[in-house]
C-alpha positions, 0 to 999 in steps of 0.5 A: 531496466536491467536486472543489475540496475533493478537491484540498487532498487531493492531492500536488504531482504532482496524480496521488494523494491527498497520504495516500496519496503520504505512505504511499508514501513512509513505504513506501519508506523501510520497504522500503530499511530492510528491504533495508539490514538484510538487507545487501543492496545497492542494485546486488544489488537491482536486479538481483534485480528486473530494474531500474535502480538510479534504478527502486530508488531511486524505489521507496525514495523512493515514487515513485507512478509506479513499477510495482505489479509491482516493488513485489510483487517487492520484498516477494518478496525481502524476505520480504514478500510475505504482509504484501502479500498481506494488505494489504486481507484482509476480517478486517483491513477495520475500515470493512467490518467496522463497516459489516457490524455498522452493516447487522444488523438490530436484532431478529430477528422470527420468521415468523408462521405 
């Protein structure tokens, strides 16, 4: 893909491809619906990952610029964090998967003696 095509894919900020900044954002949302169902506040909250509540806000909102690290704890106090761990697990990679089948040969000769 060329560098002019690549940019129809990229959000507003320029800094990520416009699917992943529309995974983020449907991530945020998942993330402060998990919180509200939990009952947990946005001040609790906060305070439980050591960042201002404009930081957790950011998060929900799927602010790319957020830290990896505040994500990871958000999953960790939701009870995420194996949902996280698992994102890119090789048995749930269905492109590798395919790619490894498209890889196998078509017969298998054996060696001549």
């Amino acid at each position: 893909m060329s560098v002019i095509q690549d940019t129809k894919y990229m959000s507003k900020t320029g800094s990520i491809p416009l699917p992943a900044a529309h995974a983020l954002r449907k991530l945020g949302r998942d993330l402060a619906l998990a919180r509200r169902k939990r009952g947990i506040s946005t001040s609790d909250m906060a305070a439980r990952l050591f960042v201002s509540r404009d930081t957790l806000w950011r998060l929900e909102r799927g602010d790319p610029a957020v830290a990896l690290g505040t994500l990871a704890t958000a999953t960790f106090i939701l009870q995420l964090h194996d949902r996280l761990a698992n994102l890119a697990a090789p048995a749930s990679d269905e492109l590798a998967l395919s790619l490894d089948e498209r890889r196998l040969p078509q017969r298998i000769h054996r060696p001549r003696t």
